[in-house]
Phi, psi and omega in degrees: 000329185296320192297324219255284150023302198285289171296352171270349173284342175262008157265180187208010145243131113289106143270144141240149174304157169276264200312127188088339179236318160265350175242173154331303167156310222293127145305097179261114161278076173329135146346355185232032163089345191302114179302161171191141185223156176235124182267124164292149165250020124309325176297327211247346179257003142327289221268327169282321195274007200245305193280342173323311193301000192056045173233089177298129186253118167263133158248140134241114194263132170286343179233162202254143201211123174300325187294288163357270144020272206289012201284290198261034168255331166296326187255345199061021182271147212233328178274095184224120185230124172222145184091040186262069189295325157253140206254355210309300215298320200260002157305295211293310172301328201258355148295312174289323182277359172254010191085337195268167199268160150321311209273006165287340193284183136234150171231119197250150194218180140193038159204177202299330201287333181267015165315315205286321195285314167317331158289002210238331220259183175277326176224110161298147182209100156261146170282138177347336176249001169295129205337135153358307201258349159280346181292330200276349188255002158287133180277339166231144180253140211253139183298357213243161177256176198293112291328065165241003193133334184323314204268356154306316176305288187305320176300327188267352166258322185301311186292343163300300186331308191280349274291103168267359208279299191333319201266334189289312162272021181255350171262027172254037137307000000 
């Protein structure tokens, strides 16, 4: 754990994948055609207490979602690239428009398409139901599976890594 600790103390991005990492996976369809997603909301106040911390959250997503859209307009996250079928290209701008190195980034995946960037990044991260074989190329795996918590999870190991986590939750006492 100390290894992973370790590399988690150099970021200054998390992306996460949507589908499969802040929901579940499931695709829900109205009868009018209407996307429907269900988000945790501990993922999403994870993700506000991680950026007071100065750690910018980034998505990239392979399908393009309106809901996605009003999610992270809700959360503030401002780095959103959807409709990434190789998510590679909008790592690399978005690493570059932040300065930053690969081994500064994390990346939460769970299927073979975030492979290219989870190879790329300083800490690869699958969530717990994540394919297998993305399972075998993470340096860390989150106990909770995807949008069950996972990316709470993740926010809450950067921030010990950094460590803010104690005080930042003792101050909702």
């Amino acid at each position: 754990m100390q290894d992973i600790l370790a590399k988690a103390a150099r970021i200054q991005l998390v992306v996460f994948d949507v589908d499969g990492v802040l929901t579940d996976g499931s695709l829900f369809y109205g009868d009018d055609g209407q996307e429907y997603k269900a988000f945790n909301s501990r993922d999403g106040h994870g993700m506000k207490m991680l950026k007071k911390h100065g750690v910018e959250i980034g998505i990239i997503t392979g399908r393009t979602s309106q809901v996605v859209e009003h999610r992270v307009r809700n959360l503030g996250i401002e780095h959103v690239y959807q409709g990434q079928l190789d998510k590679r290209p909008a790592f690399e701008e978005l690493i570059a428009t932040l300065g930053l190195e690969p081994a500064q980034a994390a990346y939460v995946g769970d299927d073979v398409v975030d492979l290219p960037i989870m190879t790329r990044a300083g800490l690869a991260i699958a969530v717990q139901d994540a394919h297998p074989f993305v399972k075998r190329h993470a340096h860390w795996i989150t106990p909770s599976g995807g949008g069950r918590g996972a990316a709470r999870e993740v926010c809450e190991l950067l921030m010990e890594a950094r460590g803010v986590l104690d005080a930042e939750l003792e101050s909702y006492l």
